[in-house]
N, CA, C and O atoms as a Maestro MAE file, in Angstrom:
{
 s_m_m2io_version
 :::
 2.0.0
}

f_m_ct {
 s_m_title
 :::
 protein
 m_atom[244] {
  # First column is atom index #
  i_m_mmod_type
  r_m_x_coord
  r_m_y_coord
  r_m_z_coord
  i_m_residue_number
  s_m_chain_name
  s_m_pdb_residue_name
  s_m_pdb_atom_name
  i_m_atomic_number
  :::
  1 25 11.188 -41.702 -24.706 1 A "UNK " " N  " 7
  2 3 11.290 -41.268 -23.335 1 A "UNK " " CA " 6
  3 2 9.886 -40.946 -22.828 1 A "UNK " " C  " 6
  4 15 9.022 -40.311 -23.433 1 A "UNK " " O  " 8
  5 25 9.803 -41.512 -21.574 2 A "UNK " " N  " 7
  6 3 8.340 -41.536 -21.368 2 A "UNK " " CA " 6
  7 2 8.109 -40.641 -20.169 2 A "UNK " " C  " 6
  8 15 9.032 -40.612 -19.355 2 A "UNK " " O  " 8
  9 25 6.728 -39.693 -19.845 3 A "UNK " " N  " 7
  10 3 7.220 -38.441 -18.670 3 A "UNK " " CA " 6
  11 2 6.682 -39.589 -17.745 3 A "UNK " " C  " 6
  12 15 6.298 -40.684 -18.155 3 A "UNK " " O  " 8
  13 25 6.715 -39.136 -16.294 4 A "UNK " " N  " 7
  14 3 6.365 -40.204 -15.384 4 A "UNK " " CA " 6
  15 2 4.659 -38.703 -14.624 4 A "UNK " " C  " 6
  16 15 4.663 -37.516 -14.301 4 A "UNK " " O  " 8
  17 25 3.590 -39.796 -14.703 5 A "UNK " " N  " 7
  18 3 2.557 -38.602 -14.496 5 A "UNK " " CA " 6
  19 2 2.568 -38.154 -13.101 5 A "UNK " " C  " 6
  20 15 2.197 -37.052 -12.695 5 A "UNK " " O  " 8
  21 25 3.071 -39.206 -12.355 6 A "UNK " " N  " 7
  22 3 3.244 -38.616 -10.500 6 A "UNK " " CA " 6
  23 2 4.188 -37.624 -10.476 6 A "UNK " " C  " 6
  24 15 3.945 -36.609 -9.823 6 A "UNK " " O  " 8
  25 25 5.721 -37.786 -11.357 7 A "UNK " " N  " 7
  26 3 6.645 -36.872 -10.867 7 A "UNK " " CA " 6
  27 2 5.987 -35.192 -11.472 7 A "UNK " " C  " 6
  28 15 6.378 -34.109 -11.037 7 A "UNK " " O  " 8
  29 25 5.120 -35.352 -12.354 8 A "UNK " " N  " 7
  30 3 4.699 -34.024 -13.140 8 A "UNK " " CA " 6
  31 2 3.488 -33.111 -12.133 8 A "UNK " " C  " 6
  32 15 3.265 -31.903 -12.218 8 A "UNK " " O  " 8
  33 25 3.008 -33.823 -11.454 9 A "UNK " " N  " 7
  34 3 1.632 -33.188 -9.959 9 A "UNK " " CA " 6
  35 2 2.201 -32.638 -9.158 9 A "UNK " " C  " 6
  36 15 3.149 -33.298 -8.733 9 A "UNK " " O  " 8
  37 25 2.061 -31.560 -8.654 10 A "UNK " " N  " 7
  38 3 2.499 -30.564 -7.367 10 A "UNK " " CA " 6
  39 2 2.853 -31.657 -5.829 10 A "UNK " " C  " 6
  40 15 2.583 -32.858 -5.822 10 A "UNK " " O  " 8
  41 25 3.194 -31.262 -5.190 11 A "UNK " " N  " 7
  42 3 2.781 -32.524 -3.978 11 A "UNK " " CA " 6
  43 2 2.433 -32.256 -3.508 11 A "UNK " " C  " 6
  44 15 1.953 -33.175 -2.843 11 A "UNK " " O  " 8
  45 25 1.873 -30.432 -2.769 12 A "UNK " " N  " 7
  46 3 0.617 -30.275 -2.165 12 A "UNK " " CA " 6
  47 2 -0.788 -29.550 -3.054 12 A "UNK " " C  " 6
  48 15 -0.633 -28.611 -3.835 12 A "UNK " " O  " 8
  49 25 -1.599 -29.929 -2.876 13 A "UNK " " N  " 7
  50 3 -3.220 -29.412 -3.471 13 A "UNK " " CA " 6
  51 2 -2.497 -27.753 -3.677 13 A "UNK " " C  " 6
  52 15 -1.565 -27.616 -2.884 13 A "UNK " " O  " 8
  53 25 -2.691 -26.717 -4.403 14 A "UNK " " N  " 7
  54 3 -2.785 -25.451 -4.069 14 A "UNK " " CA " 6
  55 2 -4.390 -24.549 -4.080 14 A "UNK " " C  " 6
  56 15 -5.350 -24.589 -4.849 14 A "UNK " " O  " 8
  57 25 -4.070 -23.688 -2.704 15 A "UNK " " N  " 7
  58 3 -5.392 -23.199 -2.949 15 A "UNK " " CA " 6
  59 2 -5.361 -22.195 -3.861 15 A "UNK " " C  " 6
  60 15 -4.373 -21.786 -4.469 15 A "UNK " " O  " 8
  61 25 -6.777 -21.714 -3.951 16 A "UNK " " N  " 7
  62 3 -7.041 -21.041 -4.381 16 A "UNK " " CA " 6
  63 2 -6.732 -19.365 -4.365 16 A "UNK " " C  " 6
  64 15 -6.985 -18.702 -3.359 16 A "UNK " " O  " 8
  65 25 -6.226 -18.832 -5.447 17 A "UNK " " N  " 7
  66 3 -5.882 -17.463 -4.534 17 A "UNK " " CA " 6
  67 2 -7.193 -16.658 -3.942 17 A "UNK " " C  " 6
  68 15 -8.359 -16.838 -4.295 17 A "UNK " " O  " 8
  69 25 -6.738 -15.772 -3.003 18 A "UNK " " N  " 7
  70 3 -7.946 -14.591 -2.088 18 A "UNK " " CA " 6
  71 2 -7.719 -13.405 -2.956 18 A "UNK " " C  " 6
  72 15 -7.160 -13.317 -4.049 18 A "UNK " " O  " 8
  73 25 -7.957 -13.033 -2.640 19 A "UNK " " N  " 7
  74 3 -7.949 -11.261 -3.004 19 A "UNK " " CA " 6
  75 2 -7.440 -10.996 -1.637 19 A "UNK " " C  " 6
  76 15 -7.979 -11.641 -0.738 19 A "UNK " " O  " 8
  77 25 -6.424 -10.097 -1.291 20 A "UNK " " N  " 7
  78 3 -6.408 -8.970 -0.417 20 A "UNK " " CA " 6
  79 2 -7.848 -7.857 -0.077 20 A "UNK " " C  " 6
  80 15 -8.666 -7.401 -0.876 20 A "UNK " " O  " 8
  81 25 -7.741 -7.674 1.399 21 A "UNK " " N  " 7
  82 3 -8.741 -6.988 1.660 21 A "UNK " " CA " 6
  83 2 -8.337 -6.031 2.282 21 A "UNK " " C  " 6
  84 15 -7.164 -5.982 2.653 21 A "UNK " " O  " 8
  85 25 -9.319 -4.939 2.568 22 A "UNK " " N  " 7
  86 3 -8.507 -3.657 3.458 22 A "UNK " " CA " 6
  87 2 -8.294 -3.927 4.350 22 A "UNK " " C  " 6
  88 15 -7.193 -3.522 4.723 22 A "UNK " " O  " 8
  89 25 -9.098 -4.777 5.384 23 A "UNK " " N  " 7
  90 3 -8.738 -4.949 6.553 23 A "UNK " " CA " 6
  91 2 -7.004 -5.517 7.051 23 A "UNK " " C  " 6
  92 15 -6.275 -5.175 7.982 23 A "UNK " " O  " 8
  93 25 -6.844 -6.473 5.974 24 A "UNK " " N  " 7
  94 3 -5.965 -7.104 5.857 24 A "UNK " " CA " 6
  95 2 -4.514 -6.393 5.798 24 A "UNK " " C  " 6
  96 15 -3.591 -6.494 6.606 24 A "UNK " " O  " 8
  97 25 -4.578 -5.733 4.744 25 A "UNK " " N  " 7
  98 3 -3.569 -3.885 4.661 25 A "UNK " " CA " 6
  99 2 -3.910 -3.662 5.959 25 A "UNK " " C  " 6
  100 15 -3.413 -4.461 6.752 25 A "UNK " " O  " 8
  101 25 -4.792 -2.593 6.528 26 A "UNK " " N  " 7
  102 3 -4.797 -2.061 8.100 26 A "UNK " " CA " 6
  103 2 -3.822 -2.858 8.784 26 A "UNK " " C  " 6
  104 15 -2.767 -2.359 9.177 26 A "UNK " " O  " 8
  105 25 -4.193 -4.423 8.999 27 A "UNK " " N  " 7
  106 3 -3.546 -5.305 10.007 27 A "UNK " " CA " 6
  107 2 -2.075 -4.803 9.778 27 A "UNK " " C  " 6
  108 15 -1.457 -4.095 10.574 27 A "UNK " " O  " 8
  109 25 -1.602 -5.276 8.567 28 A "UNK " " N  " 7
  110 3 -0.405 -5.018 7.917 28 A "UNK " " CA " 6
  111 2 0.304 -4.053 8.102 28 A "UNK " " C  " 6
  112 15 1.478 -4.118 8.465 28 A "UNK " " O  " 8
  113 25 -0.348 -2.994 7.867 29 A "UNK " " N  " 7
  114 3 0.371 -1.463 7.610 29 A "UNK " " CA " 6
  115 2 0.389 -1.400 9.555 29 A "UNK " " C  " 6
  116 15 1.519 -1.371 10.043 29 A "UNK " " O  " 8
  117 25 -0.329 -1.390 10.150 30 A "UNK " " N  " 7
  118 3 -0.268 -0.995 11.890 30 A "UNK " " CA " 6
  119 2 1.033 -1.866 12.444 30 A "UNK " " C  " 6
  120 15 2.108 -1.356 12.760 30 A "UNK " " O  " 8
  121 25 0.712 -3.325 12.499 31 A "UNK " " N  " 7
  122 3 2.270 -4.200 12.680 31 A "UNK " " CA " 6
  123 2 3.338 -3.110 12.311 31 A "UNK " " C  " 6
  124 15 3.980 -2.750 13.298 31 A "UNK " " O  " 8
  125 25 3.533 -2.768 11.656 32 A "UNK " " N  " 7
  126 3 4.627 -1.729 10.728 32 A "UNK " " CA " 6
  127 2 4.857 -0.340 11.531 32 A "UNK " " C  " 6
  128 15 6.020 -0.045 11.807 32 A "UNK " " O  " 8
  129 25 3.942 0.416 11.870 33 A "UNK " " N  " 7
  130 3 3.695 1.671 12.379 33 A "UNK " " CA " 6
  131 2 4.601 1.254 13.741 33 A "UNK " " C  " 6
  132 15 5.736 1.624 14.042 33 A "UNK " " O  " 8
  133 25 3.439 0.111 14.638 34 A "UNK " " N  " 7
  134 3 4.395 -0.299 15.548 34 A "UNK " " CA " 6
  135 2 5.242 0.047 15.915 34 A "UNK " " C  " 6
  136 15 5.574 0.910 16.726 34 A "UNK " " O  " 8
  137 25 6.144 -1.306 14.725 35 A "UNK " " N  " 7
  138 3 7.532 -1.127 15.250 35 A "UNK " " CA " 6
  139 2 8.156 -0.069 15.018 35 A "UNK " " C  " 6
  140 15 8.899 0.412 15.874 35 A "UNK " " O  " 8
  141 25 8.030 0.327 14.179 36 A "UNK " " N  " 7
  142 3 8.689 2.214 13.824 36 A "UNK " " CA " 6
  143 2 8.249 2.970 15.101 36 A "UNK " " C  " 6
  144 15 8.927 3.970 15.339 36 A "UNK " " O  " 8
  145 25 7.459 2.751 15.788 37 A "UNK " " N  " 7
  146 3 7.315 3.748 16.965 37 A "UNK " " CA " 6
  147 2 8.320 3.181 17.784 37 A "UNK " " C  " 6
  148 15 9.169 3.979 18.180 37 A "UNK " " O  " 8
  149 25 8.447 1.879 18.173 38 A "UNK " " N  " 7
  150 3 9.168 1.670 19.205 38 A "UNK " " CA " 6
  151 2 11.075 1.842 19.051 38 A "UNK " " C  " 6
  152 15 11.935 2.018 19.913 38 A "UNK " " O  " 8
  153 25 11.167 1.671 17.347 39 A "UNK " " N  " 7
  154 3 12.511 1.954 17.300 39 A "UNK " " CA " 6
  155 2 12.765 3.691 17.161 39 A "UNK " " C  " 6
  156 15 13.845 4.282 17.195 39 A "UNK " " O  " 8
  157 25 11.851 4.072 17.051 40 A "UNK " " N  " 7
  158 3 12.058 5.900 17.873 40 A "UNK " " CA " 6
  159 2 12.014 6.119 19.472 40 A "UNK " " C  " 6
  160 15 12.591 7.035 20.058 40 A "UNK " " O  " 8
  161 25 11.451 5.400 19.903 41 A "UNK " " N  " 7
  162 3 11.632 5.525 21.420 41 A "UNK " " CA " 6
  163 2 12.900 5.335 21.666 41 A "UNK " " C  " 6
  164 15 13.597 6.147 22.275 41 A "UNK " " O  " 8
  165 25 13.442 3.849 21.043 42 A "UNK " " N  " 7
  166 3 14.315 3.567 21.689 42 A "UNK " " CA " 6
  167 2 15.812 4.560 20.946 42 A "UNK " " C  " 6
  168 15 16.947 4.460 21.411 42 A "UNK " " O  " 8
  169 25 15.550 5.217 20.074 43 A "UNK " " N  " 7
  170 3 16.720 6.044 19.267 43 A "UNK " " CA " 6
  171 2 16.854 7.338 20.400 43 A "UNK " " C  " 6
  172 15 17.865 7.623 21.042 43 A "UNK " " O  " 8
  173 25 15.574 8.000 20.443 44 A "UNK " " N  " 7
  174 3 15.586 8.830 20.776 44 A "UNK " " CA " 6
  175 2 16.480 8.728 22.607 44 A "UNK " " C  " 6
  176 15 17.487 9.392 22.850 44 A "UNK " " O  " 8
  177 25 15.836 7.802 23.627 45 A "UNK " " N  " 7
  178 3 16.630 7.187 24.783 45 A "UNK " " CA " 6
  179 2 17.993 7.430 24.700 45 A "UNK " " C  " 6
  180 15 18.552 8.147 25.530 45 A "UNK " " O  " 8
  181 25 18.693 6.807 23.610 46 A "UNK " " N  " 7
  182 3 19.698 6.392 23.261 46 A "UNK " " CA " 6
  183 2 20.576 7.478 23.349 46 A "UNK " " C  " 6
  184 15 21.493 7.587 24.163 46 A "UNK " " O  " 8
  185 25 20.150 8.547 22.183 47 A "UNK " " N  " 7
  186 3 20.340 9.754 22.072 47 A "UNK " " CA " 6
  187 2 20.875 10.388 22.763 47 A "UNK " " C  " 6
  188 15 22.070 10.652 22.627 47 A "UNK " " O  " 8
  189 25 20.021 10.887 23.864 48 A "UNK " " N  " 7
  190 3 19.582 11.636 25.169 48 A "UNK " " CA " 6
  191 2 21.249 10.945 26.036 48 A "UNK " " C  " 6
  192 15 22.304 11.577 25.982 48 A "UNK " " O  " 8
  193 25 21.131 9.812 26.642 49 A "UNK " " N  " 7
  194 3 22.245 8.845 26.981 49 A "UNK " " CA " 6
  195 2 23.007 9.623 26.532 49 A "UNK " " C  " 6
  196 15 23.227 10.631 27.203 49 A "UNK " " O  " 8
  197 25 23.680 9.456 25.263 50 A "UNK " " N  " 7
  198 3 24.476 10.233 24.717 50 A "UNK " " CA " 6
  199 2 25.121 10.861 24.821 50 A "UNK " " C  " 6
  200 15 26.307 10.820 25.150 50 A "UNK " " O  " 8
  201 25 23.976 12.148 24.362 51 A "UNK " " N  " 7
  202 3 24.525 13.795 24.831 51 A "UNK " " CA " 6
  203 2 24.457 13.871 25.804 51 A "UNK " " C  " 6
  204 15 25.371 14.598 26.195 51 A "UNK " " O  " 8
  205 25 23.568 13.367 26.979 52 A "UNK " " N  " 7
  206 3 24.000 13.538 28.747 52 A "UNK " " CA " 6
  207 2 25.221 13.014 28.990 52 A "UNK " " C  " 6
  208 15 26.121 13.814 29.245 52 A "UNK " " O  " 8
  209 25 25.571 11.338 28.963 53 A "UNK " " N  " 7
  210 3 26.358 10.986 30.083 53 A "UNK " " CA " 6
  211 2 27.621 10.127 29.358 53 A "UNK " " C  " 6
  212 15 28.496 9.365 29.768 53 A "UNK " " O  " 8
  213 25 27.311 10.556 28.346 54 A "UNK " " N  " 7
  214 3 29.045 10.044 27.541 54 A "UNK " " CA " 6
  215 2 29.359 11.069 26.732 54 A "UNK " " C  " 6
  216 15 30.212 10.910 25.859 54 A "UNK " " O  " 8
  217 25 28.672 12.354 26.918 55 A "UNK " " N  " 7
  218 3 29.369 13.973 26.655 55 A "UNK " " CA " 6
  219 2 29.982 14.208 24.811 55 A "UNK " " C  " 6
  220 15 30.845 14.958 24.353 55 A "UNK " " O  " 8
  221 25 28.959 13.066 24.065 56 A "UNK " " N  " 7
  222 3 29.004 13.459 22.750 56 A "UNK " " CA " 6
  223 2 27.870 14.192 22.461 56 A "UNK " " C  " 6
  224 15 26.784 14.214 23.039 56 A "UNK " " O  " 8
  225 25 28.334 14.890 21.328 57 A "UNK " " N  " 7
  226 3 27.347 15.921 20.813 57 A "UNK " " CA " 6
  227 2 26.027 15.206 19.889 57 A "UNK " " C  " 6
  228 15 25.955 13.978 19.833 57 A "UNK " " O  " 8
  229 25 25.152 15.952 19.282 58 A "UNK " " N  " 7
  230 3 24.024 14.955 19.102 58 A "UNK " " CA " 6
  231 2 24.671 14.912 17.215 58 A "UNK " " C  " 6
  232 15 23.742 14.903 16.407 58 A "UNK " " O  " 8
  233 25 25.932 14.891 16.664 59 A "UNK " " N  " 7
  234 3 26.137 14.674 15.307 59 A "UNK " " CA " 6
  235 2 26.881 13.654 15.708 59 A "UNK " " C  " 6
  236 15 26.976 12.838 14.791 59 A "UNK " " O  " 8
  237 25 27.594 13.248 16.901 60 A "UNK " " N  " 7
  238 3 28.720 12.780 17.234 60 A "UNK " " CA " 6
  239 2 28.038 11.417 17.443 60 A "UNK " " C  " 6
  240 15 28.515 10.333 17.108 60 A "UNK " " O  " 8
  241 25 26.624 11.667 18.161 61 A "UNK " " N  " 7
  242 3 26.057 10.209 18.801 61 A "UNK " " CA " 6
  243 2 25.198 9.699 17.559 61 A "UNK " " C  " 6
  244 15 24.597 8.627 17.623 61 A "UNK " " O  " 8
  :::
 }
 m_bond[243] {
  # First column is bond index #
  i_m_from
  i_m_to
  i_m_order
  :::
  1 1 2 1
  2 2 3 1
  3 3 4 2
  4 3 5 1
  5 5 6 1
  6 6 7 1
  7 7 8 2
  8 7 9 1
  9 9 10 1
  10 10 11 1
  11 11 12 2
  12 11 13 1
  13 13 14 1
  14 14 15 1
  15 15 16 2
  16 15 17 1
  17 17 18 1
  18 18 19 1
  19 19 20 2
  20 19 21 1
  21 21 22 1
  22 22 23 1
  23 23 24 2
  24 23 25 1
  25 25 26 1
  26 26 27 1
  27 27 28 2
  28 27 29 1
  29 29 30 1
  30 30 31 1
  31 31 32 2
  32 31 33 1
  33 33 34 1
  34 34 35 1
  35 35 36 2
  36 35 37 1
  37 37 38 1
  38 38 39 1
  39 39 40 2
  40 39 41 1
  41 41 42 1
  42 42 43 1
  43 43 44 2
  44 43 45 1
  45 45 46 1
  46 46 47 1
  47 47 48 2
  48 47 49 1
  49 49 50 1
  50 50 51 1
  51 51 52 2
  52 51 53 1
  53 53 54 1
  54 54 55 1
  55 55 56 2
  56 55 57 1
  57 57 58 1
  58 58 59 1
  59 59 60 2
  60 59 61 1
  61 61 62 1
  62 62 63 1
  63 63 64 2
  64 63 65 1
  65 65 66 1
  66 66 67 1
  67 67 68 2
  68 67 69 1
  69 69 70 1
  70 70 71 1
  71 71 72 2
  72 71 73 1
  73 73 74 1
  74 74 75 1
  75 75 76 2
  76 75 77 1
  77 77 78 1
  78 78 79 1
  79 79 80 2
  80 79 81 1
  81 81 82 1
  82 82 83 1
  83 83 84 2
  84 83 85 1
  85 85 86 1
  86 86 87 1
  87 87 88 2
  88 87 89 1
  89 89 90 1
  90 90 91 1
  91 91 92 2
  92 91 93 1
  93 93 94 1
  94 94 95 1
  95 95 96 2
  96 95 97 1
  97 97 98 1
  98 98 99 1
  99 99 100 2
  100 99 101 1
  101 101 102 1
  102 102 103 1
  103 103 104 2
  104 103 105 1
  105 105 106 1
  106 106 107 1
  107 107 108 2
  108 107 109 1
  109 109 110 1
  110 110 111 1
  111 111 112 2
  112 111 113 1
  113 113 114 1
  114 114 115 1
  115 115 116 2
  116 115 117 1
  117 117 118 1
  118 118 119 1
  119 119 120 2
  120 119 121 1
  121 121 122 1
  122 122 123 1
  123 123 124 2
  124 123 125 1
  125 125 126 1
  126 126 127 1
  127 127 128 2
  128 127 129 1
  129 129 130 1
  130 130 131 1
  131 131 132 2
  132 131 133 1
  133 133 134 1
  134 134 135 1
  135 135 136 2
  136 135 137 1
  137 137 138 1
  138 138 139 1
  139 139 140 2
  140 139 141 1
  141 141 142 1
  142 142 143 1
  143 143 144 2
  144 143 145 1
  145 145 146 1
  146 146 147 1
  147 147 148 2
  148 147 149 1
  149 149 150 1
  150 150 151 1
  151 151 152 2
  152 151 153 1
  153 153 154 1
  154 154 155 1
  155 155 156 2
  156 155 157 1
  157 157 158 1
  158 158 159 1
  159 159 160 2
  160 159 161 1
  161 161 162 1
  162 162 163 1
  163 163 164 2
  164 163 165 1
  165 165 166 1
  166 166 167 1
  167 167 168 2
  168 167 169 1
  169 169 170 1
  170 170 171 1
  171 171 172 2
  172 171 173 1
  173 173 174 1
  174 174 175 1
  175 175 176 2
  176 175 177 1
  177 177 178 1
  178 178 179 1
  179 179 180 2
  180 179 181 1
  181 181 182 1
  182 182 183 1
  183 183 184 2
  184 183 185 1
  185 185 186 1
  186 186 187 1
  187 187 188 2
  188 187 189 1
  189 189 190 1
  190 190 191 1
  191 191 192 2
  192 191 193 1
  193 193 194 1
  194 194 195 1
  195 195 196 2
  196 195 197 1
  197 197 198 1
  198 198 199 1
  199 199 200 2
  200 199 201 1
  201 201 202 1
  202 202 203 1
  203 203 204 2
  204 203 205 1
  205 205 206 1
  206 206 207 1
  207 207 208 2
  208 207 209 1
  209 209 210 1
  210 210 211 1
  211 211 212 2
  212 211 213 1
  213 213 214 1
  214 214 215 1
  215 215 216 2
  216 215 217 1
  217 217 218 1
  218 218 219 1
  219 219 220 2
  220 219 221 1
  221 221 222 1
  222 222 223 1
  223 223 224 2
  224 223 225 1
  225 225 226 1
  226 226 227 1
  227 227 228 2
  228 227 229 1
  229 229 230 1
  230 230 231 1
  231 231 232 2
  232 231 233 1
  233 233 234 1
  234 234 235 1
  235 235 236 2
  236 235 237 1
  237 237 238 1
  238 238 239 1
  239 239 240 2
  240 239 241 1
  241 241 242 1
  242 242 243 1
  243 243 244 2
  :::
 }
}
């Protein structure tokens, strides 16, 4: 049984790995912060809605 040498080669080149850099984390970790801020805005809105104008309590909402 004979191997075939094309089917045994990757089919794209791979690069080389990078190292991670801090900057790279910062980018990373902020994207993240982000959205966690904006899904507190929008909880907190929500909330408020809530206990104002559909008269559940804030364990209830």
């Amino acid at each position: 049984m004979a191997t075939d040498p094309i089917a045994a080669r990757p089919a794209l080149p791979l690069a080389p790995a990078r190292p991670v850099r801090w900057y790279n984390l910062l980018a990373y970790g902020s994207n993240d912060v982000l959205g966690a801020g904006s899904m507190a805005v929008i909880s907190t809105w929500i909330l408020i809605f809530y206990t104002s104008f559909c008269g559940l309590s804030a364990a209830q909402a």
